[in-house]
N, C-alpha and C positions, 0 to 999 in steps of 0.2 A: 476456433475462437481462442483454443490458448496461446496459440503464436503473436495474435494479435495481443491479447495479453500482455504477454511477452515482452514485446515492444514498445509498450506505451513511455513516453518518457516525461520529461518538466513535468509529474506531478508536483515540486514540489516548489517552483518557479510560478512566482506570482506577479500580476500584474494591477497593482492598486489604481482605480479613478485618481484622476488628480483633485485636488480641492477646488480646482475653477470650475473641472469640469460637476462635479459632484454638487457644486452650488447653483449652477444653473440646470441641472439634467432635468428632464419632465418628470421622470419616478423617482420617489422618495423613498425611503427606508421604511417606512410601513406602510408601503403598500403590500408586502406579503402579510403581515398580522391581520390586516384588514381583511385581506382576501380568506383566509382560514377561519375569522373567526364565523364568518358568514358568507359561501362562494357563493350562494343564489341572488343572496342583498349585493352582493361584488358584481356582477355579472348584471344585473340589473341599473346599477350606478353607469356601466359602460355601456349598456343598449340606449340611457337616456341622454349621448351624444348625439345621435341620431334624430334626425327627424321621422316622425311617427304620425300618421293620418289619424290612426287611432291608438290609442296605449295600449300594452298587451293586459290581458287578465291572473296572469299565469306566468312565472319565470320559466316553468318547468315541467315539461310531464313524461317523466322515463319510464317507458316500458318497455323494459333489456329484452333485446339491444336496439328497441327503435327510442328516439328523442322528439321528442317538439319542445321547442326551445318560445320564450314569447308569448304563448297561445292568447289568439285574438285577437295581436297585434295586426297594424297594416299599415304598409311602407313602400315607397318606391325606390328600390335601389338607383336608378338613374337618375330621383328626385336629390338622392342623398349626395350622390358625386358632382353635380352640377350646378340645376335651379337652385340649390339653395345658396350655396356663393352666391352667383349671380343677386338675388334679391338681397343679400344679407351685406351688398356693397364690395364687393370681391370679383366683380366682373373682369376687371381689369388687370387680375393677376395672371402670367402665363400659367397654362395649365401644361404646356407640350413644348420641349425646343427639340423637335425633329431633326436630326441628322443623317443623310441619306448617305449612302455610302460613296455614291460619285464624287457628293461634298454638296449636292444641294439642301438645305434649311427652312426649315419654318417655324414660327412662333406660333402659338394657337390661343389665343387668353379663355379664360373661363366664358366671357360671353361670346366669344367665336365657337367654341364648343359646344354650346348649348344651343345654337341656331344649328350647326351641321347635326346634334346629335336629334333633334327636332323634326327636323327636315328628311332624315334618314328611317325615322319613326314613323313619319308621313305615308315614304317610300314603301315601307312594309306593311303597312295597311291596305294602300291600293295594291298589291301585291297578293292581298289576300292572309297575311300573315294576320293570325290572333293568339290572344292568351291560353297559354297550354302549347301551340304549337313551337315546333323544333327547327331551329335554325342550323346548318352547318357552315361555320367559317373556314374559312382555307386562304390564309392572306399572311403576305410579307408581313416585316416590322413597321409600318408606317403606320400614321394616326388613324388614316380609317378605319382599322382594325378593331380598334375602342370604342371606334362611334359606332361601326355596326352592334359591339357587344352592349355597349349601354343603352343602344336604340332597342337591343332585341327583352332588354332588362325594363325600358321605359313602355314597352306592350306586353310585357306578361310573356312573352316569348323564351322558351329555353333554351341557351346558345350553347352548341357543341364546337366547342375552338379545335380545327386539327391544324399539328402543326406543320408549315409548309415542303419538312423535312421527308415528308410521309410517301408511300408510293400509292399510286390509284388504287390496287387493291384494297392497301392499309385505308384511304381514303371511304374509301366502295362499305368495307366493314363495318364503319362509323355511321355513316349516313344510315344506313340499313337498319343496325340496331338501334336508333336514335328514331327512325325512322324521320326525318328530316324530310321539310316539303320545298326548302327552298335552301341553296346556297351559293353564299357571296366567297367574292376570290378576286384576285387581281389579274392580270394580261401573266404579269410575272413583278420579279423583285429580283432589285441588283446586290449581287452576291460574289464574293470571291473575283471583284472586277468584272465581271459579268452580267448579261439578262438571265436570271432561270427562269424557266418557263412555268405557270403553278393552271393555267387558264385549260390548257391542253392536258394535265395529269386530271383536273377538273372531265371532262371531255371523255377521258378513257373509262374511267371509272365509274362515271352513269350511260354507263353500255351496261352496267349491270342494272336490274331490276330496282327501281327505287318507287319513290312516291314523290319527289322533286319536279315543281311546275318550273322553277325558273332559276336559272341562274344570273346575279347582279356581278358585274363586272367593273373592278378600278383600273381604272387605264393609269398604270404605274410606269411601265419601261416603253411605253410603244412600239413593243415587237408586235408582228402578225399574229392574228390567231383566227380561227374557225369560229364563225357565228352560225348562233340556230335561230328558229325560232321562239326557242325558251331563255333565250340570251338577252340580259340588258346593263349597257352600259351605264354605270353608276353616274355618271355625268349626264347621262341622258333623262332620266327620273329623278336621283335624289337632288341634284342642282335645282331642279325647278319646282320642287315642295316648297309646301308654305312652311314658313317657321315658327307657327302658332303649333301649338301640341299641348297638351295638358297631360302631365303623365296621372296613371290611373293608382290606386293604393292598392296595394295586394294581400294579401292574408301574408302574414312572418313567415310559415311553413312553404308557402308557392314555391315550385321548381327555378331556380336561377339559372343554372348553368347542368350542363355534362361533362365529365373528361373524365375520360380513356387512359384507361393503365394496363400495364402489363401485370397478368396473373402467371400461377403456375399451371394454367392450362393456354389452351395456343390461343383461346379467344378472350381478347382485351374486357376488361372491367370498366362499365359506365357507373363512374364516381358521381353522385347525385347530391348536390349541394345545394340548402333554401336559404331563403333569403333573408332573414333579421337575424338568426342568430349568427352567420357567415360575417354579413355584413360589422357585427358588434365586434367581432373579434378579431376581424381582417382590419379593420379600424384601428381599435386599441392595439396591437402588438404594435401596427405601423407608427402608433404614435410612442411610443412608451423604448419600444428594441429600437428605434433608428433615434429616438431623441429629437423626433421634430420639430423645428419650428420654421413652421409655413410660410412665415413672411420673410424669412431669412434665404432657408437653406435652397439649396438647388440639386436637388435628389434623381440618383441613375441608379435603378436596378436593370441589370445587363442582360436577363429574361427575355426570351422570348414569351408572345402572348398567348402560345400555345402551349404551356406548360402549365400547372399550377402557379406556381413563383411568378408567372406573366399577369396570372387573374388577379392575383391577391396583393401583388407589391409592384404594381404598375397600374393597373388600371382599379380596381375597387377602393383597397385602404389608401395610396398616394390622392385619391382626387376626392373620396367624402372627406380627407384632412386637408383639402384645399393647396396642394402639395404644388410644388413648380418640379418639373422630372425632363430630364433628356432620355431619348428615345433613338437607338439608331439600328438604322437597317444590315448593316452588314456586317463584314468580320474583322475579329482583333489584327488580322495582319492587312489589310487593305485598305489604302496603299505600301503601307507600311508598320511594321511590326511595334510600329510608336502609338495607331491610331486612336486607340483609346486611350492613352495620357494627353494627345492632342487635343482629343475631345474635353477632358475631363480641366484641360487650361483655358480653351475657346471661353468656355459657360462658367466659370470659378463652380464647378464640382466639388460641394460639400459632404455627401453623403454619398457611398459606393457600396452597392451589394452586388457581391459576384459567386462564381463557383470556383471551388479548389482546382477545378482542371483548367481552368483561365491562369488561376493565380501559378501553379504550376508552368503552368505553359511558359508565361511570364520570364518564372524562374531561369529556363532551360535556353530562353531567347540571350537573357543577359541585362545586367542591369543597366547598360545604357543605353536602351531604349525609354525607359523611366524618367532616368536620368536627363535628358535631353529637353525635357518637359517641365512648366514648373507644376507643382502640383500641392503647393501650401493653402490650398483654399481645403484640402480636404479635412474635416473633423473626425470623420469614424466611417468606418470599413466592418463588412459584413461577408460571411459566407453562408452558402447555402446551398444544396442538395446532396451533400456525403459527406461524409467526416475528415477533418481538413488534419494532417499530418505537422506535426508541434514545426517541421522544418520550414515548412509553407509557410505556418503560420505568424513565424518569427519574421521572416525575408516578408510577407506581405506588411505588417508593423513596422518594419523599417524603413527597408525601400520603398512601398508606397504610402509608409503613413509618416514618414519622417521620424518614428521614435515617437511621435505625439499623439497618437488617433487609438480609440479603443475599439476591441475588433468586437463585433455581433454573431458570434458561432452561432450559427442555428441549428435547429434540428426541428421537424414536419413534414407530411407529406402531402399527397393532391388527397389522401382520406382523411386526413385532420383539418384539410383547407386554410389554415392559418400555424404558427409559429407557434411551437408546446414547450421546446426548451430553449434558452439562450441564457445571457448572462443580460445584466438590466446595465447600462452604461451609465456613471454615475454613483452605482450599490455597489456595484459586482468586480469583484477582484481577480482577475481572466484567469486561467492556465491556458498555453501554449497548446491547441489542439483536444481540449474540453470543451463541451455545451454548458457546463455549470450546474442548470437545476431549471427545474420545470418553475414556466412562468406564474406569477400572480393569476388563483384558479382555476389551476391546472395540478391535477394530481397523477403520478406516473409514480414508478416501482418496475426495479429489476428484481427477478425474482429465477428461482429454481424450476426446473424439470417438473415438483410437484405443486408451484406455486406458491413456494414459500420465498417471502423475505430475503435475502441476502444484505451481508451486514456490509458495513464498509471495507472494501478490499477484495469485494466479492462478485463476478462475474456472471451473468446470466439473461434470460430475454427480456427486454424492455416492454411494460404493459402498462395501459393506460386505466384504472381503477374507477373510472368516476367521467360521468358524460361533461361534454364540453360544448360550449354554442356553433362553434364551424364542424360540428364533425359530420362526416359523411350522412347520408339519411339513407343511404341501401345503395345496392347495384343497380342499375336502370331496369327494371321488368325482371329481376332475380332476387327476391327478398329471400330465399334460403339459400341461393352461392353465396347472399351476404354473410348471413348468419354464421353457413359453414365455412368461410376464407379466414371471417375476422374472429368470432366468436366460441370456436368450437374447441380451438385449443386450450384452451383455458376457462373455467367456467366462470361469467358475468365479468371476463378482463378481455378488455380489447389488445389483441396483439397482430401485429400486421409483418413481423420478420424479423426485426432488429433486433443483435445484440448489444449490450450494453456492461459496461462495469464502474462501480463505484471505487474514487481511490480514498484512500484513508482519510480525507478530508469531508466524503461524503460527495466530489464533486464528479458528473455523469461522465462519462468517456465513452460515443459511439463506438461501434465496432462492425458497422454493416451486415449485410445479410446474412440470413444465418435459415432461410429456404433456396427454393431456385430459382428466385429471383437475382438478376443481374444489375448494377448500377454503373453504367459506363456513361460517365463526365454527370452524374448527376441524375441520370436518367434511368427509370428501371424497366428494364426489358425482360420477358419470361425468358427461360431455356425452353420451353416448349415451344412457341412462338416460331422462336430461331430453328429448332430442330424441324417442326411439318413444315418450313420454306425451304430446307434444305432438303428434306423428303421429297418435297415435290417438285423435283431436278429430277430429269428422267434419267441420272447415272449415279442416284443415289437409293440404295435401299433401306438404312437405316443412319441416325444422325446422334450424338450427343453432340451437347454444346456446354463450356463450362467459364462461370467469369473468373479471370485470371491476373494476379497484382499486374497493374501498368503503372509507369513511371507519372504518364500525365493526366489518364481519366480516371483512375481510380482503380478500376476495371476493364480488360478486355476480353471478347469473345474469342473462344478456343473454340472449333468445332472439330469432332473426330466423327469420321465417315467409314461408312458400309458401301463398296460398291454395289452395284448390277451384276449379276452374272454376266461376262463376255464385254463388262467395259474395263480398260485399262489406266491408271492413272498418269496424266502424260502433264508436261506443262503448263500447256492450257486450262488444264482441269480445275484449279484451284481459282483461276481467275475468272474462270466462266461460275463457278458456284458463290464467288464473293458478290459478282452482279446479279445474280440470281435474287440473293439476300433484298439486295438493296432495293432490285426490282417488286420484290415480294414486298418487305416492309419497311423500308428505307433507308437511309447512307447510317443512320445512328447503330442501325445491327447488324452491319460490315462486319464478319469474322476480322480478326487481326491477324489468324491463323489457321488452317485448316490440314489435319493429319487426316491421312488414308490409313485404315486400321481392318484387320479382317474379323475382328470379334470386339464386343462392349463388355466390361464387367458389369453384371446384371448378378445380385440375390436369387436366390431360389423360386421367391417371390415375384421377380422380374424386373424389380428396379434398379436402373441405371445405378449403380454407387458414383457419381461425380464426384466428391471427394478423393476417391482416388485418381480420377481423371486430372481433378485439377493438382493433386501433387503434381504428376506428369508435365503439367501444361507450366507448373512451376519451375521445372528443373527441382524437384523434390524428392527423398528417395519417399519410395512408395509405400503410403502406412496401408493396416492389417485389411489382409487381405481374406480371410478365414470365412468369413459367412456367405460369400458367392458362391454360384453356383459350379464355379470353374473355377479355381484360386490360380489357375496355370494363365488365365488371359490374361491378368497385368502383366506379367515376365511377355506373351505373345507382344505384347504392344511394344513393352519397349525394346525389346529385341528389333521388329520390325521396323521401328522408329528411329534405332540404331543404323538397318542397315540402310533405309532411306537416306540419313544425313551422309555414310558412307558415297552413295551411288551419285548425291548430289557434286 
């Protein structure tokens, strides 16, 4: 953490709202007074955006560390995103301008959406799908992906979105502990100029034991696939549902959604998020952090919908705000390293949220590919899933935002479900590579080892002091890994990993992990995870894995290995264990490198010391080595590491 420190720079480089912008912004200057003097009556003013079947009786009932947010309320999340446009004279608004990555397009208005999401609703009932039950999604970027989640939202259904990046295992694990009785997926989706295939990874992965009656199928690329008898073609059922549906009102608390996070054990965390107080808050940031106006703007978060940042700022908050969004399926260099400035001229792109390993990326391509595009429709730019680097942040303000457009740092995650810090566009006065300050009813504090305080200037782990409407409601079927992941470090403060430091102005300065938790392009991936996939490579017997600075994601994966007895380490070896990975949990936890080492430094204790590993993986000399239980294996490694690069 103190190198990061270290490092930090434009504290004291500021960037003021303009007056035009500041006159028209949705957030005012007191809305934080507001929010302080009263967060429950705050919190309450922004639930009654929403449409409500019945009013809640109760803002609040915390009993640390569980929440019910609402209590008595009853609401349909799917009511909130759609039918109510629709009746409210809004039918006509695009709700989708799809972009497929071949170049094919669609528009989708609010009331085309409301008949497909109806229809699909339909689809799941004769299906046998009901309220309580667990849905697993497995689907490209395209629009049915939404419709399935808001159909599965418009039955009381709880959807577990995996992302399509995933392998059948990683797949197999989800469904399993979700225990999921049906899932929808596509043939495949075009990617990287290609068909991937997602129908057949679908296919592999319930060869494992599940509870899954049927799989619903989008015929997306028209490649060949293996039909069962549990197989149906989404054309085949939801095309021909009636488009009468009545969505039902749910209790606030009801289960919404699942997603799967990386912990520091090798088995992924079901983040369990309900539905009114999610919805209030996914709502309000969307409207307040991006400064929308619905009838205007024309809004692109670059999320995939298998991510949190997918649920929350693409599908929930964009569509109860009656939002217009572009949506595209494939990748930033396809056809070309232009394509999303392309996209972002096509649609007049006002609003942009992305991740630092895009805007990076960006960087590294060259500015004229930017350049080549016009891109003056845009007003303000946002990042989002790690902490964006002052250098980034400067070159994305310029180059993408012409000198004009104020940037939306974020900072949340899939356990907070919605946005806790950013800067309010309009109020807030940026630093180059700051989050700023916790939003309107949101209370957070960096603090000490023993939980105290830290003043301005002061370094230490970011906690969250005071319950929030999106926050997580437990692990799925684990209410004490909850308690113990989130809760146990600190007493009644939620802490989830992050460092943090205040600069003398008081303003937040992420600093990333600070467990064994990994974040590469935004994503956080266990080191345990990575390590038992590497284990179970039959020429491996023991594994660290450590996240290491990358120029474009953030973060990459370092793996140091333990042979086998009587296997040798030869060329192939390193290539056949990166597929290994990918095969185990997918292309996102590709090592970027992998050493062959004959010993780990391990404490007396037995824990791995990764700090040390990761100076290594640094190019870093290697700090104190004293409390191992061998102080002579760092010197083994990097000797051997030496004479490896020699023999190369």
């Amino acid at each position: 953490m103190n190198e990061a420190l270290s490092n930090l720079g434009n504290e004291n480089r500021s960037f003021p709202p303009s007056k035009e912008f500041a006159a028209q912004a949705n957030a005012k200057p007191d809305i934080y007074e507001m929010a302080d003097k009263d967060y429950l009556a705050f919190w309450g003013r922004q639930a009654s955006n929403l449409y409500w079947h019945r009013k809640w009786d109760q803002v609040l009932d915390w009993q640390s560390p569980f929440a019910k947010w609402f209590v008595g309320g009853k609401l349909n999340a799917s009511y909130n995103a759609v039918d109510r446009h629709v009746l409210e004279g809004r039918g006509d608004r695009v709700a989708f301008l799809f972009e497929g990555e071949p170049g094919d397009s669609r528009q989708i208005t609010y009331s085309q959406l409301l008949i497909e999401v109806k229809k699909c609703a339909n689809a799941l009932a004769q299906l046998g799908i009901r309220s309580g039950d667990r849905v697993a999604i497995y689907m490209p970027m395209i629009p049915e992906a939404a419709i399935a989640m808001l159909a599965c939202a418009r039955v009381g259904a709880a959807h577990s979105v995996v992302f399509g990046g995933f392998s059948a295992d990683s797949l197999l694990a989800r469904i399993q502990d979700a225990d999921a009785s049906l899932v929808i997926t596509a043939d495949g989706g075009f990617r990287k100029g290609g068909a991937l295939a997602l129908k057949a990874i679908v296919d592999e992965a319930l060869k494992g034991k599940t509870h899954v009656k049927n799989v619903l199928v989008v015929r997306r690329t028209g490649q060949e696939v293996a039909f069962s008898d549990r197989d149906i073609w989404w054309h085949d059922l939801v095309d021909k549902q009636s488009s009468d549906h009545e969505a039902q009102a749910f209790d606030s608390e009801h289960p919404l959604f699942i997603l799967y996070t990386s912990g520091t054990t090798a088995k992924p965390k079901g983040i369990s998020h309900t539905t009114g107080g999610y919805l209030t808050q996914a709502s309000f940031t969307h409207r307040v952090v991006f400064d929308l106006k619905p009838e205007k703007d024309i809004y692109w978060c670059t999320a995939d919908v298998g991510w949190i940042t997918g649920h929350s700022y693409v599908v929930y908050g964009p569509l109860i705000n009656g939002a217009t969004q572009v949506i595209y399926e494939g990748t930033p260099d396809t056809p070309h390293k232009g394509r999303i400035f392309e996209i972002i001229e096509k649609y007049g792109v006002t609003i942009l949220y992305t991740a630092p390993t895009l805007i990076r990326t960006w960087m590294k391509w060259g500015d004229e590919h930017p350049n080549r595009f016009n891109l003056k429709s845009l007003r303000l730019l946002g990042s989002v899933g790690e902490p964006i680097n002052p250098e980034a942040w400067i070159w994305y303000r310029k180059v993408i935002g012409s000198d004009n457009c104020p940037i939306v740092d974020t900072w949340w995650q899939t356990e907070t479900g919605a946005i806790m810090i950013s800067p309010l566009p309009g109020i807030t006065a940026t630093k180059p590579g700051s989050a700023m300050r916790a939003l309107p009813g949101i209370s957070v504090k960096v603090v000490d080892n023993e939980a105290r305080e830290v003043g301005n200037g002061g370094g230490g782990y970011l906690v969250i002091d005071r319950p929030w409407p999106s926050m997580l409601r437990g692990i799925w079927g684990e209410p004490e890994r909850y308690k113990q992941t989130y809760w146990s470090r600190f007493d009644g403060l939620y802490f989830a990993g992050d460092g943090a430091k205040l600069d003398n102005d008081g303003a937040l300065w992420l600093l990333g992990r600070v467990d064994d938790v990994m974040n590469v392009s935004g994503h956080r991936i266990s080191t345990t995870e990575v390590e038992s996939a590497l284990v179970s490579h039959a020429s491996i017997a023991e594994a660290a894995v450590v996240g290491a600075k990358d120029e474009i994601t953030g973060q990459a994966i370092v793996a140091f290995v333990i042979l086998r007895g009587g296997v040798a380490a030869d060329k192939d070896l390193e290539q056949s264990l990166k597929s290994h990975v990918t095969k185990e949990i997918g292309a996102i936890a590709r090592p970027r490198q992998i050493m062959v080492v004959s010993e780990l430094p391990k404490t007396r204790s037995g824990k791995i010391m990764r700090r040390l590993l990761r100076d290594v993986a640094e190019n870093r000399a290697v700090g104190d080595a004293t409390t191992l239980a061998d102080p002579n294996v760092m010197k083994l490694i990097s000797e051997g590491l030496k004479s490896e690069k020699r023999e190369d």
